[in-house]
C-alpha positions as CSV (number, residue, x, y, z in Angstrom):
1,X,16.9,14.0,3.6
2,X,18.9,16.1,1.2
3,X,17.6,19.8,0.3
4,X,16.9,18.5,-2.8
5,X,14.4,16.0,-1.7
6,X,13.2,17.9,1.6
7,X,10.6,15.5,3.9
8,X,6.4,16.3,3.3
9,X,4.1,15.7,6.2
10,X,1.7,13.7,4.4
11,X,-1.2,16.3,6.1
12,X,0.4,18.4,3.4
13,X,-0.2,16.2,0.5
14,X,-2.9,17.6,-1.7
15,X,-4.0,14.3,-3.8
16,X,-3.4,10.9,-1.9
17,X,-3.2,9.4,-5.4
18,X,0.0,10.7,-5.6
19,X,2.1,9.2,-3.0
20,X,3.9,6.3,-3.6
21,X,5.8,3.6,-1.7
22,X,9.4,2.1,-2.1
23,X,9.8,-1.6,-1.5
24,X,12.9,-3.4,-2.3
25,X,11.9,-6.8,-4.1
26,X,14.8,-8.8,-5.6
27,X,17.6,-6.8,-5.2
28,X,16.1,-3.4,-6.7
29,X,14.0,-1.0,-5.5
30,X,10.9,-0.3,-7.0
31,X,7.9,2.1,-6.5
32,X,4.5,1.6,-6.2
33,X,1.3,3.8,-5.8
34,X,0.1,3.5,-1.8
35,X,-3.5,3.0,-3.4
36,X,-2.5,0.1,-5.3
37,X,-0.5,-1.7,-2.9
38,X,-3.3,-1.0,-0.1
39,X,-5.9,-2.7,-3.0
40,X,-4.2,-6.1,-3.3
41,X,-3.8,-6.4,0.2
42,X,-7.6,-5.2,0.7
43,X,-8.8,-7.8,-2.3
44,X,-6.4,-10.4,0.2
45,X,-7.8,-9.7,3.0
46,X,-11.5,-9.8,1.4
47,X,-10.9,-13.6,0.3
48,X,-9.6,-14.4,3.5
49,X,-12.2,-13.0,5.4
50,X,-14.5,-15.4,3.1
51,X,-12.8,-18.4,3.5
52,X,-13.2,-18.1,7.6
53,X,-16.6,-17.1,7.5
54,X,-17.2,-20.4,5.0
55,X,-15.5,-22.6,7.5
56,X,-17.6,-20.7,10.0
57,X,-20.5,-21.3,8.7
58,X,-22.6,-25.0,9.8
């Protein structure tokens, strides 16, 4: 990266609420917290988890 914008070891990062992700989603990039972006896929994984165990289940 530039000196403007040098690279953080994320061991160095004080408060995890603060780093954020860029994803490029229709043409444009965007940015989104890490935390919320590891929440929906959490919540996903959650219902998924409950739909196997209902099918698991006799």
């Amino acid at each position: 990266m530039s000196e403007k914008f040098p690279l953080q070891a994320i061991s160095e990062v004080a408060d995890p609420q603060k780093i954020r992700v860029v994803i490029f989603i229709n043409g444009e990039m965007v940015h989104v917290p890490l935390s919320a972006l590891l929440a929906h896929v959490q919540a996903q994984l959650d219902s998924l988890d409950a739909r196997v165990t209902a099918l698991e289940a006799p």
